[in-house]
C-alpha positions as CSV (number, residue, x, y, z in Angstrom):
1,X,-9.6,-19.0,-11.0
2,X,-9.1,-22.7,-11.7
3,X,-11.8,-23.0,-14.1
4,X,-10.6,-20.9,-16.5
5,X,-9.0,-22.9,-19.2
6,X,-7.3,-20.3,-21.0
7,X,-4.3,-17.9,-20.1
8,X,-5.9,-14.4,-21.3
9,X,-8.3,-13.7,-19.2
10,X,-9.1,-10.4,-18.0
11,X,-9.1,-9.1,-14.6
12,X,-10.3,-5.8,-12.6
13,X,-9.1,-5.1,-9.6
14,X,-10.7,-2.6,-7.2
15,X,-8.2,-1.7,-4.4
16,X,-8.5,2.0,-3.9
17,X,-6.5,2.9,-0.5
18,X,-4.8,2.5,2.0
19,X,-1.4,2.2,1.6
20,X,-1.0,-0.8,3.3
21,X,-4.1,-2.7,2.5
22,X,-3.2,-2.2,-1.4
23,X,0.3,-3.4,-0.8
24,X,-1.2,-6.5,1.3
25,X,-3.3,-7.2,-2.2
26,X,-0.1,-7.0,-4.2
27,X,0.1,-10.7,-3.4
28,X,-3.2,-11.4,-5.5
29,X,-1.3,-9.4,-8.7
30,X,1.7,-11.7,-7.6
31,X,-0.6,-15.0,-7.6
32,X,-1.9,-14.0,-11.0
33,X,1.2,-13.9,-12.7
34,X,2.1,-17.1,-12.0
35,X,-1.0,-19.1,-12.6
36,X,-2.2,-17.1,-15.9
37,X,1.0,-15.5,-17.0
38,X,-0.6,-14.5,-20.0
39,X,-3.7,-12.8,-18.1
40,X,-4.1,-9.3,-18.7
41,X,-4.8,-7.1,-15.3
42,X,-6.9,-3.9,-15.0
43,X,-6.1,-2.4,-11.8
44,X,-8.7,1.0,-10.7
45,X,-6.7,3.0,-7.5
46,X,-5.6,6.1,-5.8
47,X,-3.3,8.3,-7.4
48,X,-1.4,8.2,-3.9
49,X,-0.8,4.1,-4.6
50,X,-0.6,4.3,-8.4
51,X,3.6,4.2,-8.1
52,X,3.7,1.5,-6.3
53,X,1.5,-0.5,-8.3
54,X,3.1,0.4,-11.3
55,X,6.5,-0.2,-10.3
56,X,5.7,-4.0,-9.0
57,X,4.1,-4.3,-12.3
58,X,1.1,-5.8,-10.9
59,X,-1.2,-4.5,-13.4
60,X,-1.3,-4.2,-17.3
61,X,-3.6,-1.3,-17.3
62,X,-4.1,1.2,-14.4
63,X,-7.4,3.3,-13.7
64,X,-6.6,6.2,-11.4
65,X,-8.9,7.6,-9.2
66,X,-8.7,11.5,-7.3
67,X,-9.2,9.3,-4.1
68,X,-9.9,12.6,-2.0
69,X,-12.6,13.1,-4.3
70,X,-14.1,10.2,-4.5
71,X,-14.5,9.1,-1.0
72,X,-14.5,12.7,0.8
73,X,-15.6,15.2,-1.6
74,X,-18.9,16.8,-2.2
75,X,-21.4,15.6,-4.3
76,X,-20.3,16.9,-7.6
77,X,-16.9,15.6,-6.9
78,X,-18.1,11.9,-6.5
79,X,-19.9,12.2,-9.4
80,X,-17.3,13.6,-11.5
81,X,-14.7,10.5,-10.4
82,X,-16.9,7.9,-10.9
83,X,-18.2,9.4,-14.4
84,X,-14.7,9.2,-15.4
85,X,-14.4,5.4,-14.3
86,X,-17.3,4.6,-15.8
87,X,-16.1,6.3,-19.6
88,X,-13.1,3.9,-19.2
89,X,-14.8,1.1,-18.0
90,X,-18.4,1.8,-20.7
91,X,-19.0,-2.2,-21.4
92,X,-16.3,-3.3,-21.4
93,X,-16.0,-7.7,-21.0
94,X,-13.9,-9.2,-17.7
95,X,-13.5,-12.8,-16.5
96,X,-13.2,-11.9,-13.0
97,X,-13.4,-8.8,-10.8
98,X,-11.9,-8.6,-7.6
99,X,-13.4,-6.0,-4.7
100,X,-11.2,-5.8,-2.1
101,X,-13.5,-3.1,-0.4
102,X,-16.0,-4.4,2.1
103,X,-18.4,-1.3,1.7
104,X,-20.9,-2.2,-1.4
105,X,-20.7,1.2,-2.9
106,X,-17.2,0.3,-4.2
107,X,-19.0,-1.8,-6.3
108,X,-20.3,1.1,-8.1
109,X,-17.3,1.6,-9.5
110,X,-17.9,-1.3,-11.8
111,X,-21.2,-0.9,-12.6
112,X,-21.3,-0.2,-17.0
113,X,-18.9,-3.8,-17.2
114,X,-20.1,-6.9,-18.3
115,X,-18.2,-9.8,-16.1
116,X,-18.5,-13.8,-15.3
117,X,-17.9,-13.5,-11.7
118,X,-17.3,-11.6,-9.0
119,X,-15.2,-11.9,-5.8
120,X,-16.2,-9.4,-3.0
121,X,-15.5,-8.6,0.4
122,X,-19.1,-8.2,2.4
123,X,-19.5,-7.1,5.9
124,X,-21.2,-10.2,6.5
125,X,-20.8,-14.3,6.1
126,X,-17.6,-16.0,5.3
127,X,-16.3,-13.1,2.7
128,X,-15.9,-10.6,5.6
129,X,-12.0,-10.6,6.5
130,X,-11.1,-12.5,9.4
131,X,-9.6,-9.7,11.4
132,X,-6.8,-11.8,13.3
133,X,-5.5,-13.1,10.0
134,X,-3.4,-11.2,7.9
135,X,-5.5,-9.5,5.2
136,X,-2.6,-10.5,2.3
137,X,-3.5,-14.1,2.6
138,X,-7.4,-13.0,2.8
139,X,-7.1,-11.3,0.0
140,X,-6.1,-14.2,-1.4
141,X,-8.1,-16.4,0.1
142,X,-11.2,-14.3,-1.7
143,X,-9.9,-14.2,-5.0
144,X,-8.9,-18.3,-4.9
145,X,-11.8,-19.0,-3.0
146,X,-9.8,-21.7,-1.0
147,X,-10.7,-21.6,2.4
148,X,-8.9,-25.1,4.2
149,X,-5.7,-26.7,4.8
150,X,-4.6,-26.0,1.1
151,X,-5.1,-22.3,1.9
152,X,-2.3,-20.4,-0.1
153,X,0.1,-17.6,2.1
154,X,0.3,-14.8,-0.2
155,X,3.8,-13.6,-1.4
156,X,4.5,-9.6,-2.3
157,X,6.8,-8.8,-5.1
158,X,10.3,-7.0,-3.8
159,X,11.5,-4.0,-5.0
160,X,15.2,-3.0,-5.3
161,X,15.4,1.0,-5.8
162,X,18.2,2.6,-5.7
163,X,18.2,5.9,-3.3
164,X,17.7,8.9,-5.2
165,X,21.0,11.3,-4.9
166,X,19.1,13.9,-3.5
167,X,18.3,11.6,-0.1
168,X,22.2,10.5,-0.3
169,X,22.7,13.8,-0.2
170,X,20.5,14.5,2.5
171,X,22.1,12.1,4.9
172,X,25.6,12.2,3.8
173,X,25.3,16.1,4.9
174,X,25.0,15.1,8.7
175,X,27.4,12.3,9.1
176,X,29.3,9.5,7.6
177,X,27.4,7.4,4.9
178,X,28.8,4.3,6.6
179,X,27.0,4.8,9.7
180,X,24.2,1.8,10.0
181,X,20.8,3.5,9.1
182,X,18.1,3.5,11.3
183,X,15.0,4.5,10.0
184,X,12.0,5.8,12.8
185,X,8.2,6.3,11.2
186,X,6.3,7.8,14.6
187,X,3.3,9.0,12.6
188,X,1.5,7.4,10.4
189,X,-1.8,5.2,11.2
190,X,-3.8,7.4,9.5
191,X,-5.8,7.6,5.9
192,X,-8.3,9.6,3.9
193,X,-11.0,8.3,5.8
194,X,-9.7,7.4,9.5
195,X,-7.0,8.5,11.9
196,X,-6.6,5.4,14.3
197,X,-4.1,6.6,17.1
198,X,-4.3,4.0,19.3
199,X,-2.4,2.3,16.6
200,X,0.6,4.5,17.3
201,X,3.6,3.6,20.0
202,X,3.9,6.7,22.1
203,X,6.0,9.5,20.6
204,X,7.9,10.0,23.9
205,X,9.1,6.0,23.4
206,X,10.4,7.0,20.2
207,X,12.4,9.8,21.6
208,X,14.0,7.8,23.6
209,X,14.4,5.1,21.6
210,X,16.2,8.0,19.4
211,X,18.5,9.2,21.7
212,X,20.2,6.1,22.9
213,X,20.2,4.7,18.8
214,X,22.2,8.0,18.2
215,X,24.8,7.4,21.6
216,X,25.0,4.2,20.3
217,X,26.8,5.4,16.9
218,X,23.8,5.1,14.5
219,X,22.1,7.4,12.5
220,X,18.6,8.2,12.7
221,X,16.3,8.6,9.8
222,X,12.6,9.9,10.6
223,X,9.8,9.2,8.3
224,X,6.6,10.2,7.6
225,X,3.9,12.5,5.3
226,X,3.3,16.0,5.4
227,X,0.5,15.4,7.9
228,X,3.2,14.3,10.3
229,X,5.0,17.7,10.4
230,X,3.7,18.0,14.6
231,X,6.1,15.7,15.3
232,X,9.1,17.3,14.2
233,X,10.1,19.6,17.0
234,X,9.8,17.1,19.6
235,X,13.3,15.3,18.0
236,X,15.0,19.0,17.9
237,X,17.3,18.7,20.5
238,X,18.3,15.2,18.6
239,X,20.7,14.9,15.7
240,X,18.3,13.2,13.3
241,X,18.2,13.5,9.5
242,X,14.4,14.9,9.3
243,X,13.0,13.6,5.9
244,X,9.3,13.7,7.2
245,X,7.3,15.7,4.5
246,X,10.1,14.9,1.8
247,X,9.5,11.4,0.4
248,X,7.6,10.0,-2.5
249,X,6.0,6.2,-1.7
250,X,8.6,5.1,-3.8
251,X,11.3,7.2,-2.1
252,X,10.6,5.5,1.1
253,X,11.3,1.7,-0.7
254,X,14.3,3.1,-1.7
255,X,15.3,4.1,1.8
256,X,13.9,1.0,3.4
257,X,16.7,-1.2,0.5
258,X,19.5,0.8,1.9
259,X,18.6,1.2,5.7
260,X,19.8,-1.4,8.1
261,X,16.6,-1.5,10.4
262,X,13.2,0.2,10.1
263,X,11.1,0.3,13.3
264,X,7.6,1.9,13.3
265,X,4.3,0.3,14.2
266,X,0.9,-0.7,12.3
267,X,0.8,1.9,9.4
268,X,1.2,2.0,5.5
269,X,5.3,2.3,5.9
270,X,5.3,-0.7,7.7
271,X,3.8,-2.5,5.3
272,X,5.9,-0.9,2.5
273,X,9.1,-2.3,4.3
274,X,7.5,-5.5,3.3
275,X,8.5,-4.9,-0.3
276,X,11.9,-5.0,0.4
277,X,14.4,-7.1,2.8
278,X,14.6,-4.4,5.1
């Protein structure tokens, strides 16, 4: 990016899914802001991440993609979504597009553009992630293309949300409001194209870990999408406020701003915490 001499350029961004690798990029929206504030930031994405981008602000202009369809549908259905990419994108001029996608068909997404350069993830060479670094500062590191001692650490926008009354509601049923909030995410570690268990802690641990939060005088918040539902019944015979199923992306930020502690392990909440001082 240094070379560019002006402040309106004009970025694309392709970061499609997951959750937490398109909040890990966040930091790349974050880094253009402040070195071009006048640069003007195409974003293409999942529907499921579009709030999220949106309410950081890191893009100017979003392209939303049927991510289901795209990457797990049938043939028609990929063709459709990237036809429709392809009619907003039809020739139009960028400075710079970012792939943050290691698999080179991504890069058909931005096939009818014209566009100076390219930074891309490959599965080879230096431009593959280094997998024991954290991928928000390889992001960065691919879009700055500054890879030594002068390395930037990238930096995610926060978000302050306000909890929506209905989730007030919700917990003020069961028990005081005042009560320290302890929010439990069990599930997770999974996307629209892998379910990686071994990520998970064992659901047993978190029962436990339930129980003696709730003797202790807190109360317990579980988390987690509508593919998470299995887990439910195991935490019956536990007072917890059961919000798995219930929560918007954005939902969950605003829960995370007005919890006192969040414990979970490597999945897209986690890194949604991130965006807030949770």
């Amino acid at each position: 990016m240094g070379k560019y001499k002006r402040d309106n350029v004009k970025i694309i961004i392709v970061k499609i899914s997951a959750i937490g690798d398109v909040v890990m990029s966040l930091g790349v929206s974050t880094y253009i802001r402040e070195k071009h504030p006048q640069a003007t930031i195409t974003w293409v994405c999942g529907k499921v991440v579009a709030p999220i981008i949106k309410a950081t602000n890191a893009a100017d202009e979003l392209i939303i993609v049927n991510e289901s369809n795209l990457l797990k549908g049938n043939f028609f259905k990929k063709s459709i979504e990237l036809f429709k990419i392809w009619k907003r994108l039809f020739l139009r001029k960028f400075d710079l597009v970012f792939i943050g996608h290691t698999d080179f068909r991504y890069r058909l997404l931005v096939f009818p553009i014209w566009t100076g350069e390219k930074r891309i993830f490959r599965k080879t060479g230096r431009c593959i992630p280094i997998a024991e670094r954290y991928h928000g500062d390889e992001y960065l590191r691919l879009f700055t293309d500054v890879d030594n001692f002068q390395m930037l650490s990238t930096r995610l926008p926060k978000l302050e949300i306000s909890l929506p009354s209905v989730l007030q509601q919700k917990i003020s049923r069961k028990s005081e409001f005042r009560k320290p909030i302890i929010v439990l995410a069990p599930g997770g570690a999974k996307n629209i194209l892998r379910d990686d268990s071994l990520r998970r802690w064992s659901i047993q641990n978190y029962i436990n870990l339930a129980g003696k939060l709730i003797a202790c005088g807190h109360q317990v918040v579980l988390i987690g999408g509508k593919e998470d539902k299995w887990l439910c019944y195991k935490f019956l015979n536990l007072e917890v406020i059961d919000l798995v199923g219930q929560t918007s992306l954005l939902d969950l930020v605003s829960l995370f701003f007005a919890s006192n502690l969040f414990i979970t392990h490597d999945s897209g909440p986690m890194h949604l915490a991130k965006l807030t001082n949770v």
